[in-house]
Phi, psi and omega in degrees: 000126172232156163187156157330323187258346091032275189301325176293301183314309175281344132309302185307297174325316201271340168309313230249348199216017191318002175237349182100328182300295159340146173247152152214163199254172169288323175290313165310326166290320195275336184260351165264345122324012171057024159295080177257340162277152221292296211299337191269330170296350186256320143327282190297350163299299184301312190288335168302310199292327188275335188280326176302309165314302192259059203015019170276337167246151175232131139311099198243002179187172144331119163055024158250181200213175142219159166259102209274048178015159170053355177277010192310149134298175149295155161275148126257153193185181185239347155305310152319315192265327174300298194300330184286325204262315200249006147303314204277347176264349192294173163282155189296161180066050198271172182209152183294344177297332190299296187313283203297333174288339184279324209238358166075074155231136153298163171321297204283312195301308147324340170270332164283332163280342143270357182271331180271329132355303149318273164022290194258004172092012173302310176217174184215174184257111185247034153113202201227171194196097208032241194271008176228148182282151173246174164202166167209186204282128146314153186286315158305008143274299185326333197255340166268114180282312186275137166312108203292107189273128171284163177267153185323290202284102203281153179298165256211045199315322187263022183327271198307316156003279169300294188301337165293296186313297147020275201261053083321299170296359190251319189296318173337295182283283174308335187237164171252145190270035164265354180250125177307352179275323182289308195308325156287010172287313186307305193302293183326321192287326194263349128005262207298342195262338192278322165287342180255324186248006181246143179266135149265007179268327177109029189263148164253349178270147159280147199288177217226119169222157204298168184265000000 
């Protein structure tokens, strides 16, 4: 089963549980998932129950959980084999809007899906155009005809991001944050979220990124 809320469950998870090892409760979920009412808590059991069907999760207690690394499906889809077909005719210097009008996919889905492209050396990056990058194919993409499949979780440019809020959210709920070994946990975790979204130059505007 894929949907967006899926893909968030299984993100969560994998912040709370980054080794297979790690237990998470149902209440750590619904709270780093912003899950406040019964009926959304009650959603999020059955999507634990459905994900247990297809081995990625185990049920180890009442409302505990693991999570299993590597059970992800692959993705498929016919948006894929689109977005790939009108990568591979383009001319050096193409921009992701071209793919989404070509290929009728929305913007975040084409960015994600070029970025794990990138990734894998499928495309590069061939200079700018004001504020949007152009690119073009690779000798390893020219050569490759079939459409190259992503793992559900395409990377993550705000990867650590989540997992510092995660894990913020589980020391919150499991430790007191009154003892000085947490709080410095606390720091690390908002270290990192401080490092990504607070500005040191003393710029107040956000930076402008291509859709």
């Amino acid at each position: 089963m894929r949907s967006d809320a899926m893909d968030a469950l299984r993100a969560t998870l994998r912040a709370f549980c980054p080794t297979g090892k790690e237990t998470v409760t149902v209440p750590q979920l619904a709270e780093a998932l912003g899950l406040t009412t019964e009926s959304q808590k009650q959603l999020l059991r059955r999507r634990l129950l459905i994900l247990a069907t297809r081995g990625e999760t185990e049920k180890v207690g009442r409302g505990v959980w693991l999570f299993i690394p590597g059970k992800e499906p692959s993705r498929r889809g016919e948006s894929y084999v689109r977005m790939w077909r009108a990568i591979r005719i383009q001319s050096v210097g193409w921009k992701r809007q071209d793919i989404a009008l070509i290929a009728r996919v929305d913007a975040t889905a084409v960015g994600r899906y070029t970025r794990w492209l990138e990734s894998e050396g499928y495309i590069a990056k061939s200079g700018r155009e004001g504020n949007v990058n152009l690119w073009r194919t690779t000798a390893k993409g020219r050569d490759h005809r079939q459409t190259p499949w992503p793992p559900v979780d395409i990377p993550d440019p705000y990867e650590d991001e989540r997992k510092a809020t995660a894990q913020l959210c589980r020391i919150l709920l499991l430790e007191d944050p009154d003892k000085p070994r947490t709080r410095n946990r606390i720091q690390e975790q908002l270290a990192v979220l401080t490092a990504r979204f607070c500005t040191t130059n003393g710029a107040d505007t956000p930076q402008i990124t291509e859709a």
